[in-house]
C-alpha positions in Angstrom: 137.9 95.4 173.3 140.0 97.1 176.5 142.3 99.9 175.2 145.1 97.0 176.8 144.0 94.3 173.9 145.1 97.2 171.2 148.6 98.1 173.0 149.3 94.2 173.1 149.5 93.6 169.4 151.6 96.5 168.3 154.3 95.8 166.6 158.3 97.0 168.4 160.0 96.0 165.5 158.0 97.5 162.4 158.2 101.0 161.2 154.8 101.2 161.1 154.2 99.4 164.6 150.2 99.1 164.1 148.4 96.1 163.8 147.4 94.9 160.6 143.6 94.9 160.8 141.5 92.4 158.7 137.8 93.0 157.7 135.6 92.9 154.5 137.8 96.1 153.0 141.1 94.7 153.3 143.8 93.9 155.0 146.0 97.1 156.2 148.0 98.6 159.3 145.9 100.9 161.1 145.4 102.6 164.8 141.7 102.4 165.0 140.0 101.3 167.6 136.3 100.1 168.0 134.8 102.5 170.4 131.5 104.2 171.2 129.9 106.3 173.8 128.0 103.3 176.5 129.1 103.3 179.8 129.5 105.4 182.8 132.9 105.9 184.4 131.8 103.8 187.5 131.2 100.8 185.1 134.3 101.8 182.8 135.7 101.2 186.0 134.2 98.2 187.7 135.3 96.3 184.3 138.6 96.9 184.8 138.7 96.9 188.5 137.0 93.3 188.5 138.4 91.8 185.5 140.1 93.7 182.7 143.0 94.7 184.9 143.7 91.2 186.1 143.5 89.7 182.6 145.6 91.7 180.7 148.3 92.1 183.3 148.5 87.7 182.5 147.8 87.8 179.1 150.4 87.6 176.2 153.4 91.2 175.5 156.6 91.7 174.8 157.5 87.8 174.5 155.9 87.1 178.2 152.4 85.6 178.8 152.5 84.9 182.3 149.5 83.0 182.9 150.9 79.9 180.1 154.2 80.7 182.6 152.2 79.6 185.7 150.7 76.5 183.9 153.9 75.6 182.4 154.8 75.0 185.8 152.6 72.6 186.5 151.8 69.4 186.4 147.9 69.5 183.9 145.6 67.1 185.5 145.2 65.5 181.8 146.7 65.5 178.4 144.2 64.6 175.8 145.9 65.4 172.2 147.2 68.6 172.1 144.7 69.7 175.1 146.2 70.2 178.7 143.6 70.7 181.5 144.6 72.9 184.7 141.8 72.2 187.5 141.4 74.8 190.3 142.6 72.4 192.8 146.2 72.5 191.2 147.0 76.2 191.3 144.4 78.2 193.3 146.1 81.4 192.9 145.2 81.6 189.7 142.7 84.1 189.7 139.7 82.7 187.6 136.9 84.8 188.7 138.5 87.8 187.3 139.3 86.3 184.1 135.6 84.9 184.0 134.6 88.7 184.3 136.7 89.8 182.0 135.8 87.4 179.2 131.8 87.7 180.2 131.8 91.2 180.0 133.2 91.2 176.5 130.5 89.0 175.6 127.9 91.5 177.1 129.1 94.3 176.4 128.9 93.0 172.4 125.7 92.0 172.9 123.6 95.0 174.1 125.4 97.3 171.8 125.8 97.5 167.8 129.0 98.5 168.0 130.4 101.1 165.1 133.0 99.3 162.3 136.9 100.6 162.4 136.7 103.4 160.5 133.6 103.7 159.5 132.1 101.8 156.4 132.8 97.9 157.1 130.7 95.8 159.3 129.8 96.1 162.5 130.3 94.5 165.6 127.2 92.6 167.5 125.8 89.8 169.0 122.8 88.4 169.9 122.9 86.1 173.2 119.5 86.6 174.0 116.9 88.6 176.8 117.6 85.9 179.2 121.4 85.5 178.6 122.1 89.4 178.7 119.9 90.3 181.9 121.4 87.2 183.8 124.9 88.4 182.8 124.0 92.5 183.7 123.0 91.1 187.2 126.7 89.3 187.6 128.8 91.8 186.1 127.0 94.4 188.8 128.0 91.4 191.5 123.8 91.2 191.9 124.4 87.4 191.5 126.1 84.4 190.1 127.0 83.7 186.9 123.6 82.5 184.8 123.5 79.0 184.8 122.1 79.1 180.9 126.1 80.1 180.0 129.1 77.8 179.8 132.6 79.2 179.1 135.3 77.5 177.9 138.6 78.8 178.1 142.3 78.0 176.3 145.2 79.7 176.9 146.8 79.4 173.0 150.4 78.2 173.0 151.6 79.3 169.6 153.0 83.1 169.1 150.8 84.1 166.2 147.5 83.3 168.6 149.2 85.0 171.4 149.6 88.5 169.1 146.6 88.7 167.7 143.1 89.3 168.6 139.0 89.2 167.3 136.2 90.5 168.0 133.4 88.2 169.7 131.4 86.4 166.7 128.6 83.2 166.3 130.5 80.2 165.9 127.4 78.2 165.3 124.1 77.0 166.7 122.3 73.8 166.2 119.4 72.4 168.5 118.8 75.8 170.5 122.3 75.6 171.7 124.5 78.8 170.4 128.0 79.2 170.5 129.7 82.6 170.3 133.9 83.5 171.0 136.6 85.8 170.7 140.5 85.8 170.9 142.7 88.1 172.6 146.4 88.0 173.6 146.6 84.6 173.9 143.3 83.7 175.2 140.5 82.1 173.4 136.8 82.0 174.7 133.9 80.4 173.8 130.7 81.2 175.3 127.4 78.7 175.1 124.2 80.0 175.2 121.3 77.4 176.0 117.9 77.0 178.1 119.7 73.9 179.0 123.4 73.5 178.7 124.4 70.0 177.4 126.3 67.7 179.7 129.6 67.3 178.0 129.4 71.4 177.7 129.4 71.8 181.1 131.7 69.4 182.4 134.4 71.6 181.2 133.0 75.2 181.9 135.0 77.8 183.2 132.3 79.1 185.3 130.2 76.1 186.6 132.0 72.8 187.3 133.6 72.1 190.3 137.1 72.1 188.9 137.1 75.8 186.6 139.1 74.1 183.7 141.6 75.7 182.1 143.2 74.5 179.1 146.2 75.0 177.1 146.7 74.1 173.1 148.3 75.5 169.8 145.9 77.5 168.2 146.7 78.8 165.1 144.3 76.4 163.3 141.4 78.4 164.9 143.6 81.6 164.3 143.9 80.8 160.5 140.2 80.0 160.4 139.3 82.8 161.8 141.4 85.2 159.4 139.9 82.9 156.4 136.1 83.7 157.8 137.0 87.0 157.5 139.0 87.0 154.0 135.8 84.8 152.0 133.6 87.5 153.0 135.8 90.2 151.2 134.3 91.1 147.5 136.3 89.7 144.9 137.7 93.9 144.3 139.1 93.9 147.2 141.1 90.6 146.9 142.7 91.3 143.8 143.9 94.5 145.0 146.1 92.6 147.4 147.1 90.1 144.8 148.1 93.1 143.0 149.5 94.5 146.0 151.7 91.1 146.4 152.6 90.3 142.9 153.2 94.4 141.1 154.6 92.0 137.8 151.7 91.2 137.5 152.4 86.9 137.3 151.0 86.0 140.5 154.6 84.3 141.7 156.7 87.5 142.9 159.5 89.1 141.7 162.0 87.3 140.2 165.0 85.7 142.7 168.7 87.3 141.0 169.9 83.8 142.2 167.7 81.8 140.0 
C-alpha cells in the first residue's frame, strides 16, 4: 500500500495515534508498514504520478473524503438498495483513469511479489491473477496499452466512517467456474478486481474500466468491513484469542468490570 494509505488511518485523537493492525497474531497498534525492495524510482514514480497521487488526494482524512463530496452532489443515475451509480456522463471531471491506475497497480504490484508480513513472522501478502492477467496489466501500468480486456473492476466509494478509516490488503474473495475475484479497501474505497478468460456479462456491465459509462458506486460498507476483520480474526489460533479476551475481561468473568452504579 502507498505510504499515503498508512498516514490516512492514524489516529489525532489517541495517545498512541497508530493504527490498530489485525492479522493471525493479534490485534495491536503498531507503525509498521509492508514494504520491500521492487521497484525503480522511475516506476515508484510513474505510480504516483499516474494514479497514487490523484487517489489519495480524493480519498477519505481528517473527516473529508472528497470524492463521496463530489457525488454527494449529484444526482446518481440509479438507486438500487443501498447502491448509487455515478456514470461518466454525469461528472466528467472526475478523474477515473487515475483511480483505475491506482487501484490496478495495487493489484499488480501484489501479484508479482510475495510481499514480507508486518513485522516479520505472520503471513504474507500475495496474489495470484495469473501470466496473462499480470503481463496485460505490466503493459498498461507502463501506458504500452489498454487495460486487458480479461479484468473487470468494480469500484464503491464506502459511505460509513469505519470503512472510510480503515484499510486491507488485496485478498481472493472467491472463484467458481474459472472466474476469480480478488479486492482490497483503502480510505474509503473498496475494489474488486475479476480475473477471467472471458468476463461474464452482468460483470462487465458495471466495470470501472470497460463499459461505456465507468460506474461508480456509492454504499455503507461496514458489512464487508466487519467481514473482512472476521476473515482475519477465524484464522487467529485459539492462544491468541484468549489473550485478548484476557486482555478485555482482567476479572477474569468474561463481562468486564463491574459498573459502581449497578
Amino acid at each position: 500500500m502507498p505510504q499515503g494509505v498508512y498516514k490516512r488511518v492514524r489516529s489525532e485523537k489517541e495517545d498512541n495515534p497508530h493504527p490498530i493492525l489485525i492479522d493471525v497474531k493479534g490485534s495491536r497498534p503498531s507503525s509498521d508498514q509492508l514494504t520491500d525492495f521492487v521497484f525503480c524510482a522511475d516506476c515508484e514514480d510513474r505510480f504516483d504520478r499516474l494514479g497514487e497521487n490523484y487517489a489519495m488526494r480524493m480519498s477519505a482524512f481528517r473527516g473529508r473524503f472528497r470524492l463521496l463530496d463530489e457525488l454527494e452532489a449529484i444526482v446518481p443515475s440509479f438507486e438500487a438498495g443501498e447502491f448509487r451509480g455515478y456514470s461518466l456522463a454525469q461528472d466528467p471531471s472526475i478523474k477515473r483513469n487515475e483511480l483505475a491506475y491506482f487501484a490496478l497497480s495495487i493489484f499488480w504490484r501484489a501479484s508479482i511479489h510475495t510481499w514480507p508480513s508486518f513485522g516479520g513472522g505472520g503471513q504474507s501478502v500475495r496474489i495470484e491473477l495469473g501470466q496473462t492477467a499480470n503481463e496485460g496489466l505490466r503493459r498498461y501500468l507502463l501506458q504500452e496499452s489498454s487495460p486487458p480486456k480479461n479484468v473487470s473492476l468494480w469500484f464503491v466509494v464506502c459511505t460509513d466512517k469505519v470503512s472510510q478509516g480503515s484499510f486491507n490488503m488485496p485478498n481472493l474473495i472467491g472463484k467458481e467456474n474459472f472466474v476469480w475475484k480478488y479486492g482490497f479497501m483503502a480510505c474509503g474505497y473498496l475494489f474488486q478486481l475479476t480475473v477471467a478468460k472471458t468476463i461474464p456479462a452482468d460483470i462487465g456491465k458495471v466495470c470501472f474500466l470497460h463499459s461505456p459509462e465507468q460506474w461508480i458506486f456509492s454504499r455503507d460498507c461496514r458489512g464487508k468491513t466487519v467481514e473482512w476483520v472476521q476473515s482475519i480474526i477465524d484464522r487467529q489460533s485459539e492462544a491468541v484469542r484468549q489473550k485478548r479476551v484476557t486482555e478485555l475481561f482482567p476479572d477474569g468473568t468474561g463481562r468486564g468490570p463491574k459498573n459502581p452504579n449497578d
